[in-house]
N, C-alpha and C positions, 0 to 999 in steps of 0.2 A: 327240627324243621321237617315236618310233612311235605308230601310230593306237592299236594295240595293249597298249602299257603302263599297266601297273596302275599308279594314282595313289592308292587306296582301298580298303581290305576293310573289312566289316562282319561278323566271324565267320561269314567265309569267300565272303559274297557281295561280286564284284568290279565298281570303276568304273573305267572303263576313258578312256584320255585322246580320245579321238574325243569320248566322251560328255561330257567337259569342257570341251573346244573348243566342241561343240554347243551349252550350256547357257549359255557366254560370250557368244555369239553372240547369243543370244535376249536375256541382259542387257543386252548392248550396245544393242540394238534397242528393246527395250522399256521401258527403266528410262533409261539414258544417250542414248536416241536417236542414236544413232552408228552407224557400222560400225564393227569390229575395228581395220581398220586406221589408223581417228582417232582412236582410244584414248591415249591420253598412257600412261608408267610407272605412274602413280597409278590412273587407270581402268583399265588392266587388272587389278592389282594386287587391284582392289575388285570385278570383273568374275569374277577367278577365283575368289576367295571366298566371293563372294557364289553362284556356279554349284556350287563344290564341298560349300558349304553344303545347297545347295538337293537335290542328288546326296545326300548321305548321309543327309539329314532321308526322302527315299525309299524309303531301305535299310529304314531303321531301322520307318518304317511297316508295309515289305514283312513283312521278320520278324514284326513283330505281327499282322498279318492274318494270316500262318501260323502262329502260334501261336491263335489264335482259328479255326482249322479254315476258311479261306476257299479257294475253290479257283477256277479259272476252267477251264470245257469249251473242247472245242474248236470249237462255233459260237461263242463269243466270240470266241476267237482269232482266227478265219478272217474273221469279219466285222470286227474289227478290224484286220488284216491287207489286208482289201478294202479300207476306209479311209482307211487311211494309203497306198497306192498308187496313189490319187488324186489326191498329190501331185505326181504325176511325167507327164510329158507322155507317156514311150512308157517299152518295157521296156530301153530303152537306158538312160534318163534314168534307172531303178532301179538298174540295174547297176553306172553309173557312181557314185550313192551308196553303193553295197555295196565298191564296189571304194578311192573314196576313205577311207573309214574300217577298209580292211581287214575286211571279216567279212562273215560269211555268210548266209543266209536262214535256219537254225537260229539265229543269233546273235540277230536281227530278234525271229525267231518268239519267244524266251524272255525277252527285253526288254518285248514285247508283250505274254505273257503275265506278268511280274511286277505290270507298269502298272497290268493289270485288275483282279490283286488288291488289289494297295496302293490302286487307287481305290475299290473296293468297300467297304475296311475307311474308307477315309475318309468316306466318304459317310456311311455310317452314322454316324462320329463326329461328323458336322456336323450331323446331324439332330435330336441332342441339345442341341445351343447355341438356346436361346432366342432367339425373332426379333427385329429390331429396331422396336421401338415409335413409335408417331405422336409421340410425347411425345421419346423420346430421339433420333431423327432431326430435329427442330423445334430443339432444344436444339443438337445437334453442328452442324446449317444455320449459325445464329448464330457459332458458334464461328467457322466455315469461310467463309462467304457470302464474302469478299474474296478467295478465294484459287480459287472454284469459277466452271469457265469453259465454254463449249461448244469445241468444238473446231477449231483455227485454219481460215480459210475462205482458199483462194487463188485468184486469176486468171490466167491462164499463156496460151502459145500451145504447141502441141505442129505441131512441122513434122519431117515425115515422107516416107521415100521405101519404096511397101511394092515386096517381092520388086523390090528393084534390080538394074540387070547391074551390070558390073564399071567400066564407064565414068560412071554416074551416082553412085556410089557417091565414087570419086573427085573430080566436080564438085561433090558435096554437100560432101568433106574441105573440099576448098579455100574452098570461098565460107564456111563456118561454124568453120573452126578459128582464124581470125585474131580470132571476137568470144565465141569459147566463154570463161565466167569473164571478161569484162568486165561492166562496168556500161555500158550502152547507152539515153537516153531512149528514151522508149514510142513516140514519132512514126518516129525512126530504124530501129527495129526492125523497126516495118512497114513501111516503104519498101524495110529491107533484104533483108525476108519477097517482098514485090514483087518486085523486081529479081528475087531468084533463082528465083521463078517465070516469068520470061522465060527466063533460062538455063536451064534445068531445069523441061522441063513437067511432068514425073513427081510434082515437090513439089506435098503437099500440106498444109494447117495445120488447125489444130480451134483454137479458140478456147476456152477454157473460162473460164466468170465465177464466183466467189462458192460455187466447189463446198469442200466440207467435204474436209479432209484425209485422214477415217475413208471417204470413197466412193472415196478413188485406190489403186491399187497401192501396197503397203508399201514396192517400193523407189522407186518415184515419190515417193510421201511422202516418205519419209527428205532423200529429194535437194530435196527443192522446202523444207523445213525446216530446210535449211543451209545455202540460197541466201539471198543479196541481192535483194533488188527489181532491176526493171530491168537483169536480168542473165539471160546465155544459159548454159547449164550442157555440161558433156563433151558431146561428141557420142559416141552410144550406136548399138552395132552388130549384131545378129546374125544368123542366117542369112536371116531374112525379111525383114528391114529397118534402116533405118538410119534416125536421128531424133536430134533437138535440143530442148529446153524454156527458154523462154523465160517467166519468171518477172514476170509485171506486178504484181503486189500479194501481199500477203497480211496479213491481220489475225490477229493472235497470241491476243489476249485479247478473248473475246467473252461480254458478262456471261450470264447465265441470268434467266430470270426468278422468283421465287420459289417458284411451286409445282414446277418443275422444277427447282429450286437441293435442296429438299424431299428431292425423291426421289431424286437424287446423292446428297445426305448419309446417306439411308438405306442406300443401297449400299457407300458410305465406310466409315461405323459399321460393317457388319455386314460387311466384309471388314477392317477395327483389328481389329476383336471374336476373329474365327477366325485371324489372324495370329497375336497374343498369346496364343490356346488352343494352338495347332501349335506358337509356338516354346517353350513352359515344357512341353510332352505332350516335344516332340524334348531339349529340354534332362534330362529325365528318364530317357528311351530312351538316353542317352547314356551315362550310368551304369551301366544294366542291359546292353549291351553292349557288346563288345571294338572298337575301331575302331585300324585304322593307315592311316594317312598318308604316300605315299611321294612326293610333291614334294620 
């Protein structure tokens, strides 16, 4: 499959398999907590469908907005374009996005601009759904209260070697690939964090206590949330440094307290609410337009 092949039209607007990959990926991450490649047959399975779903319910909005006369200028664009290129550390790092997905900065640009549309007309649509009530958020609270949590809090050691040469980078392999993916008590660990600061003065460690998962890096998170306790994870390499995490705790479920439990369930409710609006509005648009499917 090329980055390139159509997986999708929508009377004549096309989705393209880059953008399915993409959308997988986000699932993976966000919904299944995973990366792609711990995905079982089954999760991807539900990964792509659930992305290809999500891709054409898009389409389908986009055409409404254009039939409702919605357009988007080109300061929109361009500022959204500024944006999203924020993402990328230099104009290498763009490139190499442009070039792993095959396409072009016209391909970008018109993706961009459908987005704006399709969210324009959404907006508006949401604007119409009635807010959720003190009364009906207090009720769903009840419902939910056992299942609504803050978000998991870990303790870790993060030991690091920044802009290493080629000889420390190696001493770091050796002294840490023999404990990476073991389980190691907490006292050993530090000892073993010792010692290879003798070997290696360049290491150094951060200790981090009781930080919430939603203030780390997404792929730190990811990794610290499929680890073991008491265990040291891959050692991790790029051009500026080289680094290991060592995992001392983490608490998974941590209750809320009621007037915060409150105002989760308010969010909850009112994001069921527009789910169920979007999927029976899409289930609709599905009738009134042509779709093919080339998987």
């Amino acid at each position: 499959m090329t980055d390139k092949q159509i997986v999708a039209r929508i009377e004549g607007e096309e989705i393209f398999s880059w953008q399915l990959n993409d959308e997988m990926q986000n699932y993976a991450y966000e919904v299944l907590k995973k990366d792609m490649e711990e995905l079982n047959s089954y999760e991807l399975t539900l990964a792509r469908d659930e992305a290809l779903e999500k891709l054409i319910g898009g389409e389908l909005f986009y055409l409404e907005a254009l039939s409702a006369g919605i357009t988007a200028d080109e300061n929109e664009i361009n500022k959204s374009l500024s944006d999203f290129m924020k993402n990328f550390s230099d104009s290498r790092a763009y490139e190499i996005y442009l070039a792993e997905r095959k396409i072009t900065k016209d391909d970008l640009v018109k993706l961009i601009r459908k987005n704006i549309i399709k969210d324009k007309f959404l907006s508006a649509l949401l604007k119409k759904i009635p807010p959720v009530t003190n009364k009906d958020a207090e009720k769903y609270f009840e419902k939910i209260k056992d299942k609504i949590s803050l978000p998991p809090k870990v303790s870790l050691y993060v030991i690091y070697i920044s802009n290493p040469t080629d000889e420390e980078r190696e001493k770091f392999r050796n002294a840490f690939s023999t404990v990476q993916g073991r389980k190691i008590e907490f006292f050993l660990a530090e000892k073993i964090i010792k010692d290879m600061n003798q070997v290696i003065p360049s290491i150094k460690e951060e200790k981090i206590i009781q930080k919430s998962i939603n203030e780390l890096d997404p792929i730190v998170a990811r990794k610290l949330l499929s680890m073991e306790e008491n265990q040291f994870s891959e050692i991790v390499e790029t051009e500026k440094s080289i680094e290991t995490i060592y995992l001392i705790a983490k608490v998974m479920h941590i209750p809320m307290n009621e007037e915060d439990g409150k105002r989760e369930a308010a969010k909850y409710l009112a994001i069921v609410r527009i789910k169920k609006i979007l999927d029976a509005y899409t289930d609709m648009l599905k009738e009134k337009y042509k779709i093919e499917i080339f998987l």
